[in-house]
C-alpha positions as CSV (number, residue, x, y, z in Angstrom):
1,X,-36.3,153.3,54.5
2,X,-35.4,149.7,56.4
3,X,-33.0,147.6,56.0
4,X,-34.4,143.8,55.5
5,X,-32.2,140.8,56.3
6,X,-32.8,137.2,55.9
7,X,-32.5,135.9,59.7
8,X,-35.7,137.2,60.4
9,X,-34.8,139.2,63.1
10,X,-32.9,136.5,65.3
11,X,-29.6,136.8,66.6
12,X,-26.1,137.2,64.8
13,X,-24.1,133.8,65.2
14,X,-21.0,134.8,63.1
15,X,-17.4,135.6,65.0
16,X,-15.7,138.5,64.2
17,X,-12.2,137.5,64.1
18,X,-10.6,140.3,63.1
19,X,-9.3,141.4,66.9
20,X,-8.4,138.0,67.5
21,X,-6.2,138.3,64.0
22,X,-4.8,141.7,64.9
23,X,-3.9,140.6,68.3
24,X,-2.3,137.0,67.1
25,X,0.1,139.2,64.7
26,X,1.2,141.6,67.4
27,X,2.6,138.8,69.1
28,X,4.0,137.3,66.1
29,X,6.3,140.2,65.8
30,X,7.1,140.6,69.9
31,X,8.6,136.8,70.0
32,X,10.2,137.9,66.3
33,X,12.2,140.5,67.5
34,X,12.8,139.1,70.9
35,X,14.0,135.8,70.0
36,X,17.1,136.7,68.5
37,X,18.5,138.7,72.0
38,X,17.3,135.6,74.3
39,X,20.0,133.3,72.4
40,X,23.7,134.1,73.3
41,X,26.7,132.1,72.5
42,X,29.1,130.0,74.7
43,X,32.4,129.4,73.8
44,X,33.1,125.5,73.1
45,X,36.5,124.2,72.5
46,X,36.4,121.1,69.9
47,X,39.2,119.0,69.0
48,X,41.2,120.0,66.0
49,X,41.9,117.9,63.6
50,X,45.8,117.2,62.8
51,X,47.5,115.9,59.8
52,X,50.2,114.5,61.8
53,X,50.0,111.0,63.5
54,X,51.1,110.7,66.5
55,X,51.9,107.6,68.6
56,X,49.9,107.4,71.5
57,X,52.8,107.2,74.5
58,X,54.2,103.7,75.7
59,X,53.9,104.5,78.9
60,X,51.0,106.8,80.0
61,X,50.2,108.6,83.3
62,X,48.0,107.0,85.9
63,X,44.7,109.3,85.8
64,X,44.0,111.7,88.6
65,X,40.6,110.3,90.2
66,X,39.1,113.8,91.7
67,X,35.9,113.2,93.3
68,X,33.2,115.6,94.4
69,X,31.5,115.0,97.4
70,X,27.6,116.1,98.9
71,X,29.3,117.8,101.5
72,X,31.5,120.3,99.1
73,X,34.8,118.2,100.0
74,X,36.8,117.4,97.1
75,X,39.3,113.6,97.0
76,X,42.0,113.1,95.2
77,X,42.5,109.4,94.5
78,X,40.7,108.7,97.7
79,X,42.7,111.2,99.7
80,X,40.4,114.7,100.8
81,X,42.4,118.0,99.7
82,X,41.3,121.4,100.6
83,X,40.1,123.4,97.2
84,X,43.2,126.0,97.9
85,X,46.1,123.2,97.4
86,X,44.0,121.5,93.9
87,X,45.4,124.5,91.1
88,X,48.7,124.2,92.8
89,X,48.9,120.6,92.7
90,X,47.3,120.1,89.1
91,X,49.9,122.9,88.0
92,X,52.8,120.5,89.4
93,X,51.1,117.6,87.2
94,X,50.7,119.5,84.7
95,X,54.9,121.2,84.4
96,X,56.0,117.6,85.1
97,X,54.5,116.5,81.7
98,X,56.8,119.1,80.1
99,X,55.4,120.7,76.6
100,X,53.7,116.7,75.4
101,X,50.4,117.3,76.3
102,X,50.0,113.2,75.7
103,X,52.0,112.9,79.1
104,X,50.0,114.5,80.9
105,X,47.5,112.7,83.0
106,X,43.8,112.2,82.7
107,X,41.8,114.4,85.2
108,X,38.8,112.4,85.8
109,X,35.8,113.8,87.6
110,X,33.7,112.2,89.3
111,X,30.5,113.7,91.6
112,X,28.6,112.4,94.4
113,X,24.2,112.3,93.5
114,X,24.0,115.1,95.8
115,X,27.0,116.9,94.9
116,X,26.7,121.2,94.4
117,X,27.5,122.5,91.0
118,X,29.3,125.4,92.1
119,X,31.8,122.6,94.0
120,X,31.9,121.0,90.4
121,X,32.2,124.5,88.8
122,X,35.5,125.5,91.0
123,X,37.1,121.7,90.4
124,X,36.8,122.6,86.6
125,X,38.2,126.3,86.8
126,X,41.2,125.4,88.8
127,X,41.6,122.7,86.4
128,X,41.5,124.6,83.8
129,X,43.7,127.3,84.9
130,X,46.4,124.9,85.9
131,X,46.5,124.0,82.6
132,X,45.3,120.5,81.9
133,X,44.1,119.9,78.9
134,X,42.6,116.1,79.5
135,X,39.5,116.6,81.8
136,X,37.1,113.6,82.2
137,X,33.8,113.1,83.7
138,X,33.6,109.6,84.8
139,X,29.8,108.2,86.1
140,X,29.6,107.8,90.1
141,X,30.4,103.9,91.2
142,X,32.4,103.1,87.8
């Protein structure tokens, strides 16, 4: 007994695409379970908002103009300072403004084109941990 088909005996042009199916659905479900563990979170502090108006101060500070160099030298207002003596004297700005966190001056940041991030990175820790809470990035040349 033979089997008859219509093609007359020429060849089979129809795809199977039932690998490619299979294999396009394992791959759905890798990326669905491995998306959710490459996403982590990164702690952002955002304003509050207060009920309170406050008075912005008569008389504020003059900002603190830290620049970044290429070379990994840091200025303040102009003057270089080595990276051990910036916490200490961001701390001493930072007790003379007492508890008013409104006296305290504007740290503004400013980085060379060819500056490294990990200089950058260091500037904002010790800033950070000397407890200023105003921290600006200003663009180069303004």
């Amino acid at each position: 007994m033979a089997f008859s088909s219509n093609s007359g005996g020429g060849p089979m042009a129809d795809i199977n695409v039932t690998p490619l199916v299979d294999v396009m659905l394992v791959l759905l479900i890798i990326f669905m379970v491995t998306a959710p563990a490459l996403s982590y979170q990164i702690q952002v502090d955002l304003p509050q908002p207060t009920r309170d108006k406050q008075d912005p101060p008569k008389d504020p500070p003059d900002p603190i103009r830290l620049r970044v160099e290429a070379g990994g030298t840091v200025t303040w207002n102009g003057t270089p300072i080595p990276m051990s003596l910036l916490q200490p004297k961001l701390t001493e700005e930072a007790i003379a403004a007492g508890e008013d966190v409104r006296m305290q001056p504007t740290v503004e940041i400013e980085t060379d084109r060819d500056a490294q991030y990990e200089t950058l990175t260091k500037v904002l820790s010790r800033a950070k941990n000397a407890g200023m809470a105003k921290i600006a990035f200003v663009e180069p040349g303004a």
